[in-house]
DOFIMAR-403165 format. One record per residue (C-alpha): residue number from 1; y, x, z. Coordinates in nm, 4 decimals, always signed. Layout:
nr py px pz
NUM Y X Z;
...
END
This chain:
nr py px pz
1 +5.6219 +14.0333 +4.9459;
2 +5.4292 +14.2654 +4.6882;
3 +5.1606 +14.0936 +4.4510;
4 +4.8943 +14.3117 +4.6620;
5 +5.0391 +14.1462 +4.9963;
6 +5.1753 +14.4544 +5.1347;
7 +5.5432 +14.4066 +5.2934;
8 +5.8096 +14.5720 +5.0758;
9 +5.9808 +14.8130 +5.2724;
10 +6.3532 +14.7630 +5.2670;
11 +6.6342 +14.9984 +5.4027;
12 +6.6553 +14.8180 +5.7439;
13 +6.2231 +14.9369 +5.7869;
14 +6.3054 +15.2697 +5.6853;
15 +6.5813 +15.3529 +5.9123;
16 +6.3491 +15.1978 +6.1578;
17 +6.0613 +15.4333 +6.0489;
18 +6.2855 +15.7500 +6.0530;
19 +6.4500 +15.6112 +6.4066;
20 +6.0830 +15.6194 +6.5686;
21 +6.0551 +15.9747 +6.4145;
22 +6.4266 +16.1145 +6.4942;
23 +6.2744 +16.2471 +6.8678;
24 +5.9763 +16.3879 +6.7360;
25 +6.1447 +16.6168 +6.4863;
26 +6.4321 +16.7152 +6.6952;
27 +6.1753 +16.8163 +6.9887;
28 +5.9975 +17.0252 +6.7211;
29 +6.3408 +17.1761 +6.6230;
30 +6.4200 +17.2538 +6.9937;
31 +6.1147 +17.4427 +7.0525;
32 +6.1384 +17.6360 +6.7377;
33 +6.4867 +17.7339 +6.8342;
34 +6.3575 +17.8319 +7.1982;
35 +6.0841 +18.0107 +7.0151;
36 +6.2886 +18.2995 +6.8816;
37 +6.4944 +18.2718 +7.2288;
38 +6.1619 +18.3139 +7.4004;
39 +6.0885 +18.6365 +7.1967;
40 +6.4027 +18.7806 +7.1692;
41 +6.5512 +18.7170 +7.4913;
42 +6.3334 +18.9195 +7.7560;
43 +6.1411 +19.1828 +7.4526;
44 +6.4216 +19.2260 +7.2430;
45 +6.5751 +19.5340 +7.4343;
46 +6.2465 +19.7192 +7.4705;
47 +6.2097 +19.7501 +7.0961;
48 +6.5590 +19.8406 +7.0366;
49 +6.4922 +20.0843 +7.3196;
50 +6.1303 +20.1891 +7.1199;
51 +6.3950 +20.2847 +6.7746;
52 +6.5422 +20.5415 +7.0147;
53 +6.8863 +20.3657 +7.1361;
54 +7.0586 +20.4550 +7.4371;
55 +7.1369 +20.1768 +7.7002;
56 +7.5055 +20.1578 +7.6768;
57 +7.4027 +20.0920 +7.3190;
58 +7.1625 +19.8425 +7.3510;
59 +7.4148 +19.6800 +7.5692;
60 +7.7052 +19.6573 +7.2947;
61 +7.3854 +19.5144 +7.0821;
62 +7.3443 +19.2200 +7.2684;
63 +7.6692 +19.1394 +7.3877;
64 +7.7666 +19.1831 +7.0139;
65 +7.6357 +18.8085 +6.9671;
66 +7.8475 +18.6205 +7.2031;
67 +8.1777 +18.8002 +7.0901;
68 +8.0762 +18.6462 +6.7505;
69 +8.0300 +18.3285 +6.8504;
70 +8.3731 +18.3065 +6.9938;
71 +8.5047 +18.3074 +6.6182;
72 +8.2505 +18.2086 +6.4054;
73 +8.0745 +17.9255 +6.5959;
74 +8.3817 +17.6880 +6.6468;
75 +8.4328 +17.7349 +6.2919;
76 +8.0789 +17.6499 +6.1091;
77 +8.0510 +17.3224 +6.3403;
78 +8.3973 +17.2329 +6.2477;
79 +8.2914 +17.2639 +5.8850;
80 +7.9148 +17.0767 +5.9533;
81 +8.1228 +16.8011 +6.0595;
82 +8.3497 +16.8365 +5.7742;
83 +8.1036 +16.8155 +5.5487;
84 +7.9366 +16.5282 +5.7101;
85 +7.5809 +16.6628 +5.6438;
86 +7.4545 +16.8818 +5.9865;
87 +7.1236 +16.8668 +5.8707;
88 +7.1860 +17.0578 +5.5307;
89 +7.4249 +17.2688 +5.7626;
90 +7.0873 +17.3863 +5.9754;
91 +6.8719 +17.4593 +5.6817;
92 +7.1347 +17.6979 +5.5288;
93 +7.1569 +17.8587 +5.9254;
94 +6.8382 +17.8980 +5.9483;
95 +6.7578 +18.0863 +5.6406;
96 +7.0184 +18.3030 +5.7237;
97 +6.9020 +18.4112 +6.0554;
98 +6.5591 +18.4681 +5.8876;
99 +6.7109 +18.7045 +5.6149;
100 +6.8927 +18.8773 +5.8796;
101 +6.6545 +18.9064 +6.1318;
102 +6.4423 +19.0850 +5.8236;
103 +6.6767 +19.3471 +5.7398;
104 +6.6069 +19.4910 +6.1035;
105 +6.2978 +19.6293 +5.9544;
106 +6.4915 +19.8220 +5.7119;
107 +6.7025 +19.9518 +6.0173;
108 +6.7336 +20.2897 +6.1671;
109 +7.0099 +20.3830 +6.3965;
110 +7.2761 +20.2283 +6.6023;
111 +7.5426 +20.1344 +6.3648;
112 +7.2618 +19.9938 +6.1055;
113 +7.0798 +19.7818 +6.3719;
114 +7.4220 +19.6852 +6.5075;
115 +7.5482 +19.6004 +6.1619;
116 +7.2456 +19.3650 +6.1166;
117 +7.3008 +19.1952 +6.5110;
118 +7.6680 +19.1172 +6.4108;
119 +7.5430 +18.9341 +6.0244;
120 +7.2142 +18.7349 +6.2559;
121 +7.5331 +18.6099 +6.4844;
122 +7.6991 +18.4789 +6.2181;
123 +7.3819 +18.2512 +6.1736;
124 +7.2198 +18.2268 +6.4823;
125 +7.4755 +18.1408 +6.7337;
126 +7.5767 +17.8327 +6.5874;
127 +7.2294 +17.6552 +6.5553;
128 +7.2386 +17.5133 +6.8483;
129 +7.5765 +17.2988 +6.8948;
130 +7.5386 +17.1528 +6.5416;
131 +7.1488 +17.1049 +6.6663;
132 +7.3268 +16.9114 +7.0121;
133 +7.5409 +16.6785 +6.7907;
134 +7.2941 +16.5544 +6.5974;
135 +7.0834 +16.4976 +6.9180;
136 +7.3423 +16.3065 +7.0794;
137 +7.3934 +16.0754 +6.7622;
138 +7.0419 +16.0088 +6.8232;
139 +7.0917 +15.9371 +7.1807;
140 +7.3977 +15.7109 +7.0887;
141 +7.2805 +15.5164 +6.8187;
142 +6.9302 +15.4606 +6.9361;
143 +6.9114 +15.5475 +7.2861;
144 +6.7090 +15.8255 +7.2870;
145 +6.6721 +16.0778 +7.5818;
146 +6.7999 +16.3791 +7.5013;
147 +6.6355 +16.5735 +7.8220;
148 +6.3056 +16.4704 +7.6812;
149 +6.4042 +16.6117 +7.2901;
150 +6.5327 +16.9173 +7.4680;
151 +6.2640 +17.0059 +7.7534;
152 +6.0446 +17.1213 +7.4584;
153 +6.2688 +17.3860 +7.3943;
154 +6.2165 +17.5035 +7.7505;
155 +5.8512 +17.4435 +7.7205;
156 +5.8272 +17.6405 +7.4401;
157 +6.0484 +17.9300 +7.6258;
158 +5.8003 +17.9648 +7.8598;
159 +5.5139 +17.9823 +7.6050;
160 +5.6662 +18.2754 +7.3902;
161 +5.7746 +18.4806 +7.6928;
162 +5.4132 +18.4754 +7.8223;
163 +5.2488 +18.5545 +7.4579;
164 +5.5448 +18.7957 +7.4126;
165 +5.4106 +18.9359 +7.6995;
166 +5.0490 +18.9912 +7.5976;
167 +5.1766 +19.1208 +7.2055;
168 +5.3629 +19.3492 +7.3871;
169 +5.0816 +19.5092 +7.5662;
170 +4.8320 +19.4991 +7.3049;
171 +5.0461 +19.6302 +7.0031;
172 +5.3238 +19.7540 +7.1418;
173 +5.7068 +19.6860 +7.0566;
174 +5.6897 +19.6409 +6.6880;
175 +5.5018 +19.3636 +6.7304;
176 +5.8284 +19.2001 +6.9282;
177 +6.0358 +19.2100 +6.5920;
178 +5.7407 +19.0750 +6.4060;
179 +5.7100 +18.7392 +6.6550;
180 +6.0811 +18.6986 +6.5819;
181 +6.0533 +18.7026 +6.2402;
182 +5.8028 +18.4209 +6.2609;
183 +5.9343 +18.2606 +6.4785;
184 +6.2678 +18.2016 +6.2691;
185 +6.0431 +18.1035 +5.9870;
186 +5.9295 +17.8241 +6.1769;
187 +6.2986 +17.6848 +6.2565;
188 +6.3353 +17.7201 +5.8974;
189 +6.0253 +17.4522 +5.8396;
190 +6.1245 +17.2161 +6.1504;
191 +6.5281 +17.2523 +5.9556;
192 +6.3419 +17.0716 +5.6876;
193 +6.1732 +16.8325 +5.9102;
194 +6.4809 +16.7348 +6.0652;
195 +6.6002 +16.3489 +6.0005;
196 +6.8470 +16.2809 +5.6680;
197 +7.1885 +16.1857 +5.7884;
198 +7.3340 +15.8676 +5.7452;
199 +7.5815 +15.8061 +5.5178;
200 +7.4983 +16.0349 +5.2519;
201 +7.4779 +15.9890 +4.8806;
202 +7.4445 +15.6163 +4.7729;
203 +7.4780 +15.4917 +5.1555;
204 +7.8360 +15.6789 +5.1508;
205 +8.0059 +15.4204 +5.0844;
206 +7.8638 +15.1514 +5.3199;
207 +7.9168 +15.3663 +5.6234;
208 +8.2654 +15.3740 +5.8036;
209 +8.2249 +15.7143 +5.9225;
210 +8.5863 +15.9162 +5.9154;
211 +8.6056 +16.2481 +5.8099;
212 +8.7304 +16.5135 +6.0250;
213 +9.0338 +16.7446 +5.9392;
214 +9.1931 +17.0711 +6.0805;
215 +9.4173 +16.8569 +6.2682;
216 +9.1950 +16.6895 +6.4708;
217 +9.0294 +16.9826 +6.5440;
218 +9.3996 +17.0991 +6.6435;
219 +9.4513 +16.8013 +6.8313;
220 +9.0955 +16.8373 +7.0244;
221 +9.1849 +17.1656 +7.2121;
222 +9.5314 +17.0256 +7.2656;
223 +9.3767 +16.7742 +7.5006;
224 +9.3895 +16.8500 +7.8682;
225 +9.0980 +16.6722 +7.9873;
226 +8.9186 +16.8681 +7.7316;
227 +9.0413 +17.1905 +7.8438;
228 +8.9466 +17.1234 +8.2504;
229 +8.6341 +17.0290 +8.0863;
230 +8.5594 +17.3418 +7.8902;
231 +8.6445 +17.5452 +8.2318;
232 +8.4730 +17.3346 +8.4186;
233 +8.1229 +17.3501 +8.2446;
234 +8.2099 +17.7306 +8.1056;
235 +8.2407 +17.8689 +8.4576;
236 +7.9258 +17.7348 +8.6149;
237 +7.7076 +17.8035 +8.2985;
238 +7.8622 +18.2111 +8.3505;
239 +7.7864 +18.1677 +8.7000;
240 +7.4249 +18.2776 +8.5844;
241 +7.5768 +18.6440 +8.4140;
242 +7.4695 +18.8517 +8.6927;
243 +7.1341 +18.6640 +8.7251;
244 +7.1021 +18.6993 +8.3649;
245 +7.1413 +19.0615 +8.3574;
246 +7.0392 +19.1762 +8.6884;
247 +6.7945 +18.9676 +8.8115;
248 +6.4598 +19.1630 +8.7559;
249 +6.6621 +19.4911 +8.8757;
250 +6.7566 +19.3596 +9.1543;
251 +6.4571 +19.1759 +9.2702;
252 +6.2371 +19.4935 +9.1982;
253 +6.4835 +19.7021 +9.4336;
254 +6.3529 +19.4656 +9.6661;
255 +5.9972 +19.5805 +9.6008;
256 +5.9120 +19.2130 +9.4317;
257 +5.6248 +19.3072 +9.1737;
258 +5.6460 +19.2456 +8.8557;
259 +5.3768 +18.9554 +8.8478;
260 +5.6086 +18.7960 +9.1146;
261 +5.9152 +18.8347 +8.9448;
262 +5.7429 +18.6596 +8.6363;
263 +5.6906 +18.3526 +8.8508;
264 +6.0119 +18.3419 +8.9989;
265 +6.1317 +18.3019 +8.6463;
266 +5.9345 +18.0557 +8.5400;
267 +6.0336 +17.8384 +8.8805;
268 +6.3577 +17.7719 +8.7411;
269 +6.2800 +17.7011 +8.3876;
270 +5.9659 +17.4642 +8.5310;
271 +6.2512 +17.2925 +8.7261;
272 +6.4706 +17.2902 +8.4767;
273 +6.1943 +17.0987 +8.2275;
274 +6.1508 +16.8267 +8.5162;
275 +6.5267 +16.7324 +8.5340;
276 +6.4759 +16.6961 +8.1552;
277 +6.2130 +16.4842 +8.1737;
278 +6.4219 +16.2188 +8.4020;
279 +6.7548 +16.3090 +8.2338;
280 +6.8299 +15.9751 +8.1308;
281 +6.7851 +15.8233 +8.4991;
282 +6.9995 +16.1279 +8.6315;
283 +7.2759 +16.0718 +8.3870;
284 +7.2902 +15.6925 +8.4814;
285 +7.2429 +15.7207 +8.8375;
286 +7.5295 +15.9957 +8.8527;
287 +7.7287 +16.0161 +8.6186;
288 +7.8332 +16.3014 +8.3192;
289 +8.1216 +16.3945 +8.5244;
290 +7.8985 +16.4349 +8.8541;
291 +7.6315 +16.6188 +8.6944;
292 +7.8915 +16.9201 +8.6480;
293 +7.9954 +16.9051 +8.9700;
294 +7.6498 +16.9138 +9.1421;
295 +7.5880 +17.1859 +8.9341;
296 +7.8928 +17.3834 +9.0836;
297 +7.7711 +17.3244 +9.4021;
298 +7.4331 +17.3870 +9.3860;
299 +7.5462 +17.7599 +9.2455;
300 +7.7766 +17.8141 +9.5346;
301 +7.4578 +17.7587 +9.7287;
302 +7.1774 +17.9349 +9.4879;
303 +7.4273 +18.2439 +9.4678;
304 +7.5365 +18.2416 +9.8087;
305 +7.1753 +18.3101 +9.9400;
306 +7.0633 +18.5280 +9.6367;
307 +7.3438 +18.7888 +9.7548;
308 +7.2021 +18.8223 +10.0872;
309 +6.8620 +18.9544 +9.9290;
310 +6.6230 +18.6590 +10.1204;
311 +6.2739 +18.6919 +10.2081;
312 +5.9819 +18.6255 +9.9257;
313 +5.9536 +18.2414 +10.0970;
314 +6.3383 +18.1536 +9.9825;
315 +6.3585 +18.2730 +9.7025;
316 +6.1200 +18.0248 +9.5400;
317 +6.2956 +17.7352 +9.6390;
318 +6.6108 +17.8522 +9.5357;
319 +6.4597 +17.9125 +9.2032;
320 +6.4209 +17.5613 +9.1698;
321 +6.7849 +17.5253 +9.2349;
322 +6.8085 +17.6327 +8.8847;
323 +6.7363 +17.2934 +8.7994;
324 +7.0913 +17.1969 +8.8704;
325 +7.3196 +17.5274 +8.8450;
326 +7.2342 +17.5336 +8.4550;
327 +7.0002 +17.2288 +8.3737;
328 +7.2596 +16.9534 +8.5400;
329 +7.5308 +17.1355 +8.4113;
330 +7.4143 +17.1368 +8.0539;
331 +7.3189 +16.8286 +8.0989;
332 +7.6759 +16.7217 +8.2001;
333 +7.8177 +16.8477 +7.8655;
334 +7.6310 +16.7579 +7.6504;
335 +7.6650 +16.3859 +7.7545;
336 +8.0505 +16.4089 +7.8235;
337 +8.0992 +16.5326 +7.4626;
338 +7.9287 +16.2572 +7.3357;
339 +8.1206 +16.0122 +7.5691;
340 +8.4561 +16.1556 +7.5463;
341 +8.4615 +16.2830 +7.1878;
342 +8.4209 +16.0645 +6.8674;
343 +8.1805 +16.1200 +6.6983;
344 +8.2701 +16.2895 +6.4080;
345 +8.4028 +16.5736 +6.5963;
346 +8.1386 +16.5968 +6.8070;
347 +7.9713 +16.9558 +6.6874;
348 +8.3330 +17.0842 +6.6862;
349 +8.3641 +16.9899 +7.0369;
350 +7.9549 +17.1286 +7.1204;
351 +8.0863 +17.4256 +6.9107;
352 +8.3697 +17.4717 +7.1277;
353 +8.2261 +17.4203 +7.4384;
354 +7.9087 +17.6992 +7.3360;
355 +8.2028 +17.9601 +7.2398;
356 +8.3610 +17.9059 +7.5513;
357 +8.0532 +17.9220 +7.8165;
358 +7.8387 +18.1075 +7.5754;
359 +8.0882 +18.3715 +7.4601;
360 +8.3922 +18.4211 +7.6439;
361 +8.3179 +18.3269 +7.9785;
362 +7.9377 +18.4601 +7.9794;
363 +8.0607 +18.7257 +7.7632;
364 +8.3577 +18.8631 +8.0335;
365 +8.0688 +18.7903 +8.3242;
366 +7.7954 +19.0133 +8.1696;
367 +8.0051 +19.2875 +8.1089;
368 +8.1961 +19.2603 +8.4634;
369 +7.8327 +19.2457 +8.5935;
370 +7.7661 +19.6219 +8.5628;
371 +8.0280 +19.7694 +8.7400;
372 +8.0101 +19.4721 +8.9908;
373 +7.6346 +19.5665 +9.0642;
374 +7.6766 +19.8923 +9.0347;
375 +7.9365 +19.9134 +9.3205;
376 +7.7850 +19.6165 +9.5586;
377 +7.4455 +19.5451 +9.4786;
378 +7.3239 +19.2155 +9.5248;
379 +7.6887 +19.1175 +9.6874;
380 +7.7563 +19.1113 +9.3331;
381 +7.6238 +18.7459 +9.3295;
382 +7.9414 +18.6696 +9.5415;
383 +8.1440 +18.6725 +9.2689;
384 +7.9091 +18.4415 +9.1104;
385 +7.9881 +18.1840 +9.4223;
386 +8.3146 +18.2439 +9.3401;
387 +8.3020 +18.1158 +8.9439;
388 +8.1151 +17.8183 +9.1079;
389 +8.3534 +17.7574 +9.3204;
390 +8.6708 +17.7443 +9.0749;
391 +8.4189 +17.5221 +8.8597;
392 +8.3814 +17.2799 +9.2152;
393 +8.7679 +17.2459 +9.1530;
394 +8.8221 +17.1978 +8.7501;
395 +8.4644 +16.9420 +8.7978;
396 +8.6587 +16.7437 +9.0873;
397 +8.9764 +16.7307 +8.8760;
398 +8.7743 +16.5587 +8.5688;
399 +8.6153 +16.3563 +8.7805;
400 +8.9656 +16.2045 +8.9177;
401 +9.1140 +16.2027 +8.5526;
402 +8.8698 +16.1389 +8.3026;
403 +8.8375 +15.7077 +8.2969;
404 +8.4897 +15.7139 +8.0942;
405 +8.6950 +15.6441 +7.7513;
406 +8.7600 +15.8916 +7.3957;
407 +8.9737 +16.1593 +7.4781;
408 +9.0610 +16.1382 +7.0910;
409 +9.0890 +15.8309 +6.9176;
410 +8.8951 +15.8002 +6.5942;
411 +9.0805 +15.7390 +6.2687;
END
C-alpha cells in the first residue's frame, strides 16, 4: 500500500486493466479495417473507371489483390507468429497500406495504378488473419466474444458504404480515393491502440510460449483434417463470387431500383451483425464444426432460389440467409482454428485459410463468374449451389473426423 493509501498496481492489476480493454480496442480495429473495406469495396471501381480505365482493366485491378494474397499472406502471418509480436506486425501493415494507398494519387494509367494495387496487396491483404489471431487469443485466454469484437467491423461497413454514397454524389469520384486514404490512417491509430502482447521484453522469459518454425508450418498443411477444413470453409465462403460480382447487375435486369438494391444489401450484412452479436451462444449450442456445415446448406438454399430470379417479397428473406452462408461460416473458422491449431501457429493457419477462400477459391469463382453470367444469367448461381454442395460433403467429413482436440501438437 502507497504512503498516500492508493493500491500499488502490480502486474497481475495491469493485465487485468488491459484484459477489460483487449475488446474495446480490437472492436475499434475491426471497424477501422471495415472502414477502408466499406469505401473501397462498392466506390473503388467508379474512380478507377473516372481515371479513364477500361473494364477488363479494372477487372485485372481488383482481382490483382487476391492473387497476391495467395503468396504473400501465408507468408507475413507465418513470420507475425515467428516473431511473436502481431501487434508490432499490424502497425508496420498498416503504414504500408497507407503509403501505398497514397501513391494512387500520383497515378495515371493502367500499368501505374496496377503497379500501386499489387504493392497495397502486399500490405493490405494480410491485416486481417494476423488481426483474427490475436482476437482469438483474446477469446481463449479471457473468454471474450469474438462476434461481438467483430460485428463492429460490419457496423462500420454499413456506415462507410452509405457516406461513400453521399461523397460520391456531392464531390464526385475523387473524393472516393480521398475517404480511403483516411480511412487507412485511422487503422494506422487503432494499430497503435491495439493491446501489447504477452511475453515480450522482460516478461519473455516467464512465458512458455514456443516459437514457431518452417517446419511446423510444413507440418500444418500436411495435416488432413486441416486440408478438408480449408475446402470445406474455402468453398462456401466462394460460394458468394457470383453474388459478389453480379449481384447489383443482375438484380437491376430485374428492374429492382437502385434504392432497393441498397437495402437488399444491407439485409444481409444487418443479419450478419445479429449472428455476431449471439456468436458465443451459437458456437456453444452448435458447434465449430456445425457452423460450417449450416453454412453449406443454407447456400445450397440462398443460391438455389436466387437463380430462379424470385419475386421482390423473397428476396428479402433470403437476404437474411446471408447470416449463415458467410457469417456462420466465418464464424466456423475462425473458432476451429483456434480449437484445432496451437496457438502459436494460429495466424499461419488464419493466413492460410484467408489465401485459400480469399484468393484461390474466390479468386477462380470471380473470374469463372463472367463467362458463367454471361452465358446463363442468373442460372449462373447454380454453380454457386454446386460449391455449396461439395462444401456440405468436406463439412460432413470434418464433422465425422475431427474429435475436438489439436490437430498439431505444440512443442
Amino acid at each position: 500500500m502507497l504512503g498516500n493509501g492508493k493500491r500499488e498496481m502490480g502486474p497481475d492489476s495491469r493485465q487485468s486493466h488491459q484484459e477489460r480493454g483487449f475488446a474495446a480496442r480490437l472492436s475499434l480495429f475491426y471497424g477501422a479495417i471495415f472502414l477502408l473495406i466499406g469505401f473501397h469495396l462498392p466506390y473503388f471501381p467508379v474512380w478507377l473507371a473516372w481515371r479513364g480505365l477500361s473494364p477488363g482493366e479494372i477487372g485485372i485491378i481488383l482481382s490483382a489483390p487476391l492473387a497476391v494474397r495467395i503468396v504473400i499472406t501465408p507468408i507475413i502471418s507465418f513470420t507475425a507468429d515467428r516473431a511473436g509480436d502481431r501487434r508490432l506486425a499490424l502497425i508496420l501493415l498498416a503504414w504500408g497500406a497507407l503509403g501505398a494507398l497514397s501513391l494512387f494519387t500520383l497515378a495515371s494509367g493502367f500499368f501505374a495504378i496496377l503497379a500501386i494495387a499489387i504493392l497495397a496487396a502486399l500490405f493490405w491483404t494480410s491485416i486481417m488473419p494476423v488481426t483474427e489471431a490475436i482476437a482469438m487469443d483474446g477469446v481463449r485466454r479471457s473468454g471474450h466474444d469474438y462476434g461481438r469484437m467483430r460485428l463492429w467491423g460490419s457496423l462500420t461497413f454499413i456506415a462507410a458504404s452509405f457516406a461513400g454514397g453521399i461523397a460520391l454524389q456531392s464531390f464526385d469520384a475523387p473524393a472516393v480515393l480521398w475517404l480511403m486514404i483516411a480511412a487507412a490512417g485511422s487503422i494506422v491509430v487503432a494499430a497503435y491502440l491495439l493491446p501489447r502482447p504477452v511475453g515480450k521484453g522482460r516478461l519473455r522469459a516467464a512465458t512458455s510460449q514456443p516459437e514457431i518454425h518452417v517446419k511446423d508450418a510444413v507440418l500444418l498443411v500436411r495435416q488432413p483434417l486441416f486440408l478438408v477444413f480449408l475446402a470445406a470453409a474455402s468453398l462456401v465462403q466462394a460460394s458468394h463470387g457470383v453474388y459478389y460480382a453480379f449481384g447489383t447487375i443482375h438484380w437491376q435486369s430485374l428492374n429492382i431500383s437502385p434504392g432497393i438494391i441498397g437495402l437488399l444489401w444491407a439485409v444481409g450484412v444487418i443479419a450478419e451483425i445479429l449472428l455476431f452479436m449471439f456468436s458465443r451462444r451459437a458456437v456453444a449450442a452448435l458447434g465449430t464444426v456445425n457452423l460450417i456445415v449450416l453454412a453449406a446448406l443454407a447456400g445450397m438454399l440462398r443460391w438455389t432460389i436466387t437463380a430462379f430470379s424470385p419475386p421482390l417479397w423473397v428476396l428479402f428473406p433470403i437476404q437474411v440467409l446471408h447470416a449463415l452462408s458467410f457469417g456462420a461460416a466465418h464464424l466456423g473458422a475462425v473458432h476451429f482454428i483456434s480449437q484445432a491449431i496451437p496457438e502459436k501457429s494460429s495466424a499461419t493457419a488464419q493466413g492460410l485459410y484467408s489465401a485459400c477462400a480469399g484468393g484461390i477459391a474466390m479468386g477462380a469463382v470471380i473470374l469463372a463468374s463472367g463467362p458463367l453470367y454471361e452465358a446463363l444469367g442468373g442460372y449462373a448461381y447454380l454453380a454457386m449451389t454446386a460449391l455449396s454442395l461439395v462444401s456440405l460433403a468436406g463439412a460432413l467429413i470434418l464433422a465425422r473426423r475431427w474429435q475436438g482436440g489439436k490437430l498439431m501438437t505444440a512443442r
